[in-house]
Each structure stands twice: as structure tokens, then as C-alpha cells.
C-alpha positions in Angstrom: -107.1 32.6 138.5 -107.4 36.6 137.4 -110.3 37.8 135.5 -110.8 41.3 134.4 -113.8 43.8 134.9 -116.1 43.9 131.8 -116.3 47.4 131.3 -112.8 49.0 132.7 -110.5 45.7 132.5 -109.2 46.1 136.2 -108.0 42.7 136.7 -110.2 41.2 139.9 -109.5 38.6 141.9 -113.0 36.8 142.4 -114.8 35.7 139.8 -117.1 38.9 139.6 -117.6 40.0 136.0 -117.2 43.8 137.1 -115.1 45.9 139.6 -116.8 47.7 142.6 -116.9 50.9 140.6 -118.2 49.1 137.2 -120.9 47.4 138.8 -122.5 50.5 140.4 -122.1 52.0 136.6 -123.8 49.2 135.4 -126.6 49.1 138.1 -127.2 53.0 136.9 -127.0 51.3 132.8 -130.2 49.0 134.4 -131.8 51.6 136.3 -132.4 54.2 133.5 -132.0 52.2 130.1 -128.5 52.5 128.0 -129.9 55.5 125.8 -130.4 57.7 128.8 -127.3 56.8 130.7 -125.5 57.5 127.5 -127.2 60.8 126.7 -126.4 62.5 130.5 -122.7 61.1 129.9 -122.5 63.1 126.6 -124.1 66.1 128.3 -122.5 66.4 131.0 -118.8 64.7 130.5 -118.1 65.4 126.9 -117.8 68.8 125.6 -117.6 70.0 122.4 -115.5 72.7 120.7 -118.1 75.3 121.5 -118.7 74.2 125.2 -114.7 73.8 125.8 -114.3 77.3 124.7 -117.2 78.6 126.6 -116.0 76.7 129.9 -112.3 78.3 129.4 -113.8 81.5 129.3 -116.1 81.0 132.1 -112.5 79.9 134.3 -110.6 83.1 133.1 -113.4 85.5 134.2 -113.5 84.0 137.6 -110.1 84.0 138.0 -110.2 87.4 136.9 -113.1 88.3 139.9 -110.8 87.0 142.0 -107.1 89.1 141.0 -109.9 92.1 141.0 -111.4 91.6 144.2 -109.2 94.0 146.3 -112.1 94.2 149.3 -109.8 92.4 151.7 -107.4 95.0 151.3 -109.8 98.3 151.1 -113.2 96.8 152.7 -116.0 98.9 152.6 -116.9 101.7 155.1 -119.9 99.5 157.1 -120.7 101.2 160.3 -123.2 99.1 163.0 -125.5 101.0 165.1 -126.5 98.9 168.5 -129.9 100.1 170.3 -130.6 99.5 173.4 -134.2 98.4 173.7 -136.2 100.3 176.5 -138.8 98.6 178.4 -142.8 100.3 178.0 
């Protein structure tokens, strides 16, 4: 008999009502309430239009730092000075 996962609908082959990676999601739901969980979800894995925009820009400058960065082609003039130190 094949049951599927509550949350993600994997089909499982025990009679578990979640999969491995549903049931540590839920054990987070239990942990810290299903308003919180929901809330850091939102904040951190859905983005609005503002936030998308801000992220694409954010990508495009770093790309940018990097086509820029020509130090590994002119590095800068470093010069090291070695002392010997003398006993008193």
C-alpha cells in the first residue's frame, strides 16, 4: 500500500504521514508556532516586487566588481621589508 506525505505529496512507502524532509519542517511548525514559521518563510523566501528588483540589482553590481577587478592582471606595487632582529 502507497501513502503520500501530508505536506509535499511524495508518495512513501511506510505508513508515515510525512517524508523525511516534511517531518523536520513540521517538527520546526511545532517548535516555534505556525505564525512564526510562516512569517520567516515570507521574509526570507518570498520576495516582493521591490525586494526582486533590489536583489537583481544587488547581482549586477557584483558581477560588475568582478568584470572591474583587473588586480590580477596589474596587482599593486607591495614591497616587504625583512629585518633581522639583533640580539641586546
Amino acid at each position: 500500500m502507497v501513502f503520500n506525505c501530508g505536506i509535499c505529496s511524495e508518495r512513501l512507502w511506510d505508513m508515515s504521514v510525512y517524508c523525511v524532509d516534511c517531518s523536520v519542517i513540521r517538527r520546526i511548525i511545532l517548535t516555534y508556532g505556525r505564525s512564526d514559521t510562516r512569517q520567516i518563510l515570507e521574509r526570507v523566501c518570498l520576495r516582493n516586487k521591490k525586494q526582486q528588483d533590489y536583489k537583481i540589482n544587488d547581482i549586477i553590481k557584483e558581477s560588475q566588481v568582478c568584470l572591474d577587478d583587473n588586480s590580477y592582471v596589474n596587482p599593486p606595487n607591495q614591497t616587504i621589508t625583512i629585518t633581522k632582529k639583533t640580539k641586546n
